[in-house]
C-alpha positions as CSV (number, residue, x, y, z in Angstrom):
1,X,0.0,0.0,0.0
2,X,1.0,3.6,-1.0
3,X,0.2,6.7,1.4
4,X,-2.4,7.9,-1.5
5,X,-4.3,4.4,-0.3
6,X,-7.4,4.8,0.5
7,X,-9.1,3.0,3.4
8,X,-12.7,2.0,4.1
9,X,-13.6,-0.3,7.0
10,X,-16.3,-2.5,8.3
11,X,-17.7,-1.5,11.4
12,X,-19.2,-4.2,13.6
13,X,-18.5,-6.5,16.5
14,X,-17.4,-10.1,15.9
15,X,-17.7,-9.6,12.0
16,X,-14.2,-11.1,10.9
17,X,-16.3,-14.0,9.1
18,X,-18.1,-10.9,7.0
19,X,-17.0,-11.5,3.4
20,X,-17.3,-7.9,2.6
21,X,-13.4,-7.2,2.2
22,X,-13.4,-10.2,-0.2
23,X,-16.2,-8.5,-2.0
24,X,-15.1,-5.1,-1.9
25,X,-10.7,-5.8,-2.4
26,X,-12.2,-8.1,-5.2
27,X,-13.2,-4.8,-6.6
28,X,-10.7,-2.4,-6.0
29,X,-8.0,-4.8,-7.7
30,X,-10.3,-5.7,-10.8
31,X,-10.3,-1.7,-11.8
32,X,-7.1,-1.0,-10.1
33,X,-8.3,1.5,-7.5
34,X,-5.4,2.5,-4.4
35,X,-8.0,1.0,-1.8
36,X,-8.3,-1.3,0.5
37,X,-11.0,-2.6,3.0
38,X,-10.7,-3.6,6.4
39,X,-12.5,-5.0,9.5
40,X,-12.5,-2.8,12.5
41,X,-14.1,-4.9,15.4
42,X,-15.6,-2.5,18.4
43,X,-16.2,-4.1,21.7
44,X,-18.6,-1.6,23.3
45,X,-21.1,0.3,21.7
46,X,-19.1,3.1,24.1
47,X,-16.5,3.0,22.1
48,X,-18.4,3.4,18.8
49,X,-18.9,7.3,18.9
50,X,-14.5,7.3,19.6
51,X,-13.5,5.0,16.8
52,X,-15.8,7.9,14.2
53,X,-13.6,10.3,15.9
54,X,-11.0,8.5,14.9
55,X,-11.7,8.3,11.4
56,X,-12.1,11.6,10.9
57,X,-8.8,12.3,12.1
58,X,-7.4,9.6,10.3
59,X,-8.9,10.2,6.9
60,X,-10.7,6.9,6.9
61,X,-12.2,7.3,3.4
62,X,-15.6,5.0,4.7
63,X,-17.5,2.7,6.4
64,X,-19.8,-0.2,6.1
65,X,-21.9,-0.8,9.5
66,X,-23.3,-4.2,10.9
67,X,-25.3,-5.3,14.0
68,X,-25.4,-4.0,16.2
69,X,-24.8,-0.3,15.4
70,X,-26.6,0.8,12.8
71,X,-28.3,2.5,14.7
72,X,-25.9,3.4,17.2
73,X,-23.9,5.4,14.7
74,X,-26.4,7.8,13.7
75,X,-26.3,10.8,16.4
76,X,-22.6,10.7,15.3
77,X,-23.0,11.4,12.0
78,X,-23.2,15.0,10.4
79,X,-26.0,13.9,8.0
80,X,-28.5,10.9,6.5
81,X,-29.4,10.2,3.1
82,X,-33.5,10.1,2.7
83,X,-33.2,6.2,3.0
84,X,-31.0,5.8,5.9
85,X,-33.2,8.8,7.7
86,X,-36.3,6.7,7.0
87,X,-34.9,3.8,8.6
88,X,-33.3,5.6,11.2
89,X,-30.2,3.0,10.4
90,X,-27.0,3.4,8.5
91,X,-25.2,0.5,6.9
92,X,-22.7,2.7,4.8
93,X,-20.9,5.8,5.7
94,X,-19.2,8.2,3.5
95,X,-16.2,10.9,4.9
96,X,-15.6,13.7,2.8
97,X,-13.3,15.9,4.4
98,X,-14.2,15.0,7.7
99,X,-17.9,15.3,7.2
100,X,-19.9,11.2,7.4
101,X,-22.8,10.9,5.8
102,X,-24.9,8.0,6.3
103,X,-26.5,5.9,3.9
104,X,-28.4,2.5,4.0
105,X,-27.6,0.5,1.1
106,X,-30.1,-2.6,2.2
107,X,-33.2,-1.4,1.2
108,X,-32.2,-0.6,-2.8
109,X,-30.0,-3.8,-2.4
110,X,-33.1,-6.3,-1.1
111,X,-35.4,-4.7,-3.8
112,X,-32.5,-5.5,-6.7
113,X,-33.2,-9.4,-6.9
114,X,-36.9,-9.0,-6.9
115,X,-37.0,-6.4,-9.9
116,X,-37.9,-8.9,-12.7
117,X,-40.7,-10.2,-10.5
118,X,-42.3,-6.7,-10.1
119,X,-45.1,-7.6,-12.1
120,X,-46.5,-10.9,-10.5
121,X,-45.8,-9.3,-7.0
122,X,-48.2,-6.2,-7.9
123,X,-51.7,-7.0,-6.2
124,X,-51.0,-9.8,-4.2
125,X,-49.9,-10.7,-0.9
126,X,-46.1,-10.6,0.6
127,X,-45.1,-12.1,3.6
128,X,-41.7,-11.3,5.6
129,X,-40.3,-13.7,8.7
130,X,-38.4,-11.3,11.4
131,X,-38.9,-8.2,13.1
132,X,-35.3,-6.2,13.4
133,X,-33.8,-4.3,11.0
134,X,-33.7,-6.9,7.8
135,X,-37.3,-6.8,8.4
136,X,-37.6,-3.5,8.4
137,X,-35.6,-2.7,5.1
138,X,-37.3,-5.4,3.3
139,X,-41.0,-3.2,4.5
140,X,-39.9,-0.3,3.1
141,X,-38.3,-1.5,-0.1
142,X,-41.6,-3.1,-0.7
143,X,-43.4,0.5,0.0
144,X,-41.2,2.4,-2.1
145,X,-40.2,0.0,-5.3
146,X,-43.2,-2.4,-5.3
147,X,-47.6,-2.7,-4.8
148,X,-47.8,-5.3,-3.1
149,X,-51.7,-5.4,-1.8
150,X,-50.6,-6.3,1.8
151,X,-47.3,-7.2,3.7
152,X,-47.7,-10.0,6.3
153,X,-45.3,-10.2,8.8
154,X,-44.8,-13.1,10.6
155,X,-42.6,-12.7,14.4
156,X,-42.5,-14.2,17.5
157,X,-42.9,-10.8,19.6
158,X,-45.5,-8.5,18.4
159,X,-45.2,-6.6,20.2
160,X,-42.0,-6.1,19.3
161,X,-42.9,-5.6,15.6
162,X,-45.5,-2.9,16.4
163,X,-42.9,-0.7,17.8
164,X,-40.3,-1.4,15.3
165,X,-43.2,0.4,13.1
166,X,-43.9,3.3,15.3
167,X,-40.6,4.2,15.5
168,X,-39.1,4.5,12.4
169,X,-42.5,6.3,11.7
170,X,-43.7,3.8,8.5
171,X,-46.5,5.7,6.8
172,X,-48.3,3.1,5.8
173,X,-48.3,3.6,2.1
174,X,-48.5,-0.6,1.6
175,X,-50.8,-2.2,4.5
176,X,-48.6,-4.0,7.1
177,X,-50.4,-6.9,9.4
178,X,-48.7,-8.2,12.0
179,X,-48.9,-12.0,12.9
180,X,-47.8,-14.4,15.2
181,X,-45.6,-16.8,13.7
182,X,-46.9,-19.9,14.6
183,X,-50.1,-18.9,13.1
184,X,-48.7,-18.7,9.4
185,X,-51.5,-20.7,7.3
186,X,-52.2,-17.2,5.4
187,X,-48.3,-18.1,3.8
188,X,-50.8,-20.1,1.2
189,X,-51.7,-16.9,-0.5
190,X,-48.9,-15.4,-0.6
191,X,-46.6,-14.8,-4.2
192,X,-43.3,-14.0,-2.2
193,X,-42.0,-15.2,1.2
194,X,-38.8,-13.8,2.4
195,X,-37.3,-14.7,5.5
196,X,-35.3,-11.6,7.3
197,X,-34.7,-13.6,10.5
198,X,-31.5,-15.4,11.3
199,X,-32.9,-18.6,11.1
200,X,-31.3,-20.9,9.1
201,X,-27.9,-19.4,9.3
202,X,-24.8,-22.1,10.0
203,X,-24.0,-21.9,13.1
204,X,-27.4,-20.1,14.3
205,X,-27.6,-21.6,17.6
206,X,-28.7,-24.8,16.6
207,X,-30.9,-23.2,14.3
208,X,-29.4,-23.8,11.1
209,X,-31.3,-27.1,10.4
210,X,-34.9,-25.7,10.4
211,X,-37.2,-22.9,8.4
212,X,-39.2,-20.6,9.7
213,X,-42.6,-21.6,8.4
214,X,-44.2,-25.2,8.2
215,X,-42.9,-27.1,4.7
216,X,-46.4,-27.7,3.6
217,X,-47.2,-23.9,3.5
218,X,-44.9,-23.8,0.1
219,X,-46.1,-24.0,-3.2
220,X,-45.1,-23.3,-6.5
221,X,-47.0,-20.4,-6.7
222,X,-44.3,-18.7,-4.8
223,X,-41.2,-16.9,-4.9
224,X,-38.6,-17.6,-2.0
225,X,-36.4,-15.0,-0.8
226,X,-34.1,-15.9,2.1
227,X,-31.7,-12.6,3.5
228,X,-29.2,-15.7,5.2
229,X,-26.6,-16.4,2.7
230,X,-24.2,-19.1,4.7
231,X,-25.1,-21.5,3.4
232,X,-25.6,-20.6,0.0
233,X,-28.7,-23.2,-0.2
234,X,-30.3,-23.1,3.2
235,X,-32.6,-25.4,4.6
236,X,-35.9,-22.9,3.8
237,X,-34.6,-22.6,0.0
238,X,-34.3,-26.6,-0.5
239,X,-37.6,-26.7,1.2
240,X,-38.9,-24.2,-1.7
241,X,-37.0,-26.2,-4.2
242,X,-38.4,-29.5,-3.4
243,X,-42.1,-27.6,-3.6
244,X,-41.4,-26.3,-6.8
245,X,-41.4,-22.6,-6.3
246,X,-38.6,-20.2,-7.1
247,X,-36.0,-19.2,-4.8
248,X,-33.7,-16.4,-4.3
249,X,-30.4,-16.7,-2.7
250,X,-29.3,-14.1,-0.1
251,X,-26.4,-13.5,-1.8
252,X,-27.8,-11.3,-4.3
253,X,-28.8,-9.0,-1.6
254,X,-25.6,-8.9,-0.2
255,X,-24.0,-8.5,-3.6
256,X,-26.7,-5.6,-3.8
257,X,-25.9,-3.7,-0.9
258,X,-22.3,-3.6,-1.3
259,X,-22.5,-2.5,-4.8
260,X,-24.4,0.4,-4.3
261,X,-21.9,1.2,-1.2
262,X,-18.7,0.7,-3.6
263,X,-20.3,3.5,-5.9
264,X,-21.2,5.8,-2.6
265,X,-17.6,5.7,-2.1
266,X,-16.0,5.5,-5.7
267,X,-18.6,6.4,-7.9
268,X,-17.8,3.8,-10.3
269,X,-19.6,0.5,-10.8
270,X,-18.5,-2.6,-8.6
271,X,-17.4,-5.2,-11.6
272,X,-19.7,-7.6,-10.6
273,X,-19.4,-10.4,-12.3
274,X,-15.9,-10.6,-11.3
275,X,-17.1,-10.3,-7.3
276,X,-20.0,-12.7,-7.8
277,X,-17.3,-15.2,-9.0
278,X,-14.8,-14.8,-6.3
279,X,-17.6,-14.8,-3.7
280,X,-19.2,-18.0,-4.8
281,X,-16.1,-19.5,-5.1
282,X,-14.8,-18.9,-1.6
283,X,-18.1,-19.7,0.3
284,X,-18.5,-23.3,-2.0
285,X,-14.9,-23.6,-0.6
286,X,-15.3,-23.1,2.8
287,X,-18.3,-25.0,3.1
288,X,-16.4,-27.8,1.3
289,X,-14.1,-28.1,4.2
290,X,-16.6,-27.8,6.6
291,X,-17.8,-31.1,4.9
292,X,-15.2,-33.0,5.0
C-alpha cells in the first residue's frame, strides 16, 4: 500500500467472518483502485462514537456498519441520506473531508433481486419472517419500489414488531399486518416469502437445520427470498426447491448492498461479475471443508 491508499472499513462486532473485504478488495483490484478494506471490530457500543472520531482524524475514506450499530452510529454522524433517515439506520458511511454521511444500502439492495418479479408481485400478498432491521428494510423497499396489496409479517414478539413500526414512523403507504408466527397458514396466498430472521444461518444456535414456516405452506405459486446467505442453499430454499417454487439466494442482496456502497464511495460501478465469482467460489470452498 502507498500513502495515496485509501481505506474503508467495516464496522461491527465479531464480523471477521463478513466476506465484505473479499467483496469489496475483489473490486478495487479488478479496476485498479489504491483502496483497501478492512475490519475494525468495536467491543462496546461506548466506544463506537471514539472510533468515528478517529476516522475523521485519520482520513478513513468510509464505512460499512453491521449489527449491532446501525443504529448506534447515527447521532454521530453529520448527515443521513433520505433512505438511511427513513430507517433511522445506516449500513454505509461516506467521509468527505471530515464530514460522514450516512446511507443505507439494504433497502435498494433487497429490492434489486426482486425487480424482474415486479409484475407478479403487484396485487398480491407478501409475507416477511423477522422483526429487526432486515425486516424493516425489506418493508420499506416493498413500500417504495413495489404494490404489493398487503405485507404479512410473521414474528415471534409483536409486540416487538409494532414498535419497530412506530418508531421508524412507517407511513403506511403498503398495508402491514402483523402475525404471530406460529399462526402462518395465510403463507398459502402469498406470491413472495422472504425470511429476514436469522434462522437458518450455520451456526445459528442450533438453528441452522430448520425454516421458519411449516414445509407444507410452500407452493409453486411462490417466490422464496431468504436474507441468510451461509449456506448458499439453506434449509428454507431446498424446502422451496423440493415444492417447486422459485428461490432467491441471499447472496444477491448482499452483492446488492455492497454494490451500491462501492459506488457511494467511488462512484464507479463494482465489476460484478468478477465479485459474484470470487464470492461464490470462496463460500463453496469453505463449506467444502466444513464437509469434509
Amino acid at each position: 500500500m502507498t500513502k495515496a491508499t485509501k481505506i474503508f472499513a467495516l464496522l461491527g462486532r465479531g464480523v471477521d467472518y463478513s466476506y465484505s473485504p473479499l467483496i469489496h478488495n475483489c473490486a478495487f483490484r479488478e479496476l485498479g483502485l489504491p483502496c483497501h478494506y478492512t475490519v475494525f471490530n468495536i467491543a462496546e457500543p461506548d466506544l463506537v462514537q471514539v472510533a468515528l472520531r478517529g476516522a475523521r482524524a485519520l482520513g478513513i475514506a468510509g464505512f460499512n456498519v453491521t449489527i449491532p450499530y446501525k443504529k448506534t452510529v447515527v447521532p454521530f454522524l453529520d448527515e443521513l441520506s433520505e433512505e438511511a433517515a427513513s430507517i433511522q439506520a445506516v449500513n454505509t458511511i461516506v467521509n468527505e473531508g471530515g464530514k460522514l454521511t450516512g446511507h443505507n444500502t439494504d433497502i435498494a439492495g433487497f429490492a434489486a433481486p426482486l425487480l424482474p418479479y415486479r409484475e407478479s408481485i403487484t396485487g398480491r400478498m407478501v409475507s416477511i419472517f423477522g422483526a429487526g432491521g432486515a425486516a424493516l428494510a425489506a418493508i420499506l423497499a416493498f413500500n417504495r419500489f413495489f404494490t404489493p396489496a398487503e405485507i404479512l409479517l410473521f414474528v415471534r414478539d409483536p409486540e416487538k414488531a409494532r414498535s419497530l413500526l412506530k418508531e421508524t414512523g412507517y407511513d403506511n403507504r403498503t398495508s402491514v399486518t402483523i402475525i404471530p408466527q406460529d399462526k402462518a397458514e395465510k403463507i398459502r396466498e402469498c406470491r413472495l416469502i422472504v425470511n429476514a430472521s436469522p434462522v437458518g444461518t450455520r451456526g445459528g444456535n442450533g438453528e441452522e437445520s430448520i425454516i421458519p414456516l411449516d414445509r407444507e405452506l410452500l407452493n409453486a405459486d411462490q417466490i422464496v427470498y431468504d436474507m441468510v446467505y451461509n449456506p448458499l442453499n439453506t434449509p428454507l430454499l431446498q424446502a422451496a426447491q423440493h415444492a417447486g417454487a422459485t428461490t432467491i439466494s441471499g447472496i444477491e442482496m448482499l452483492i446488492g448492498q455492497a454494490e451500491r456502497s462501492f459506488t457511494l464511495w467511488t462512484n464507479m460501478k463494482m465489476p460484478l461479475a468478477t465479485v459474484r465469482e470470487a464470492l461464490l467460489q470462496e463460500i463453496q470452498q469453505q463449506q467444502s471443508r466444513i464437509s469434509d
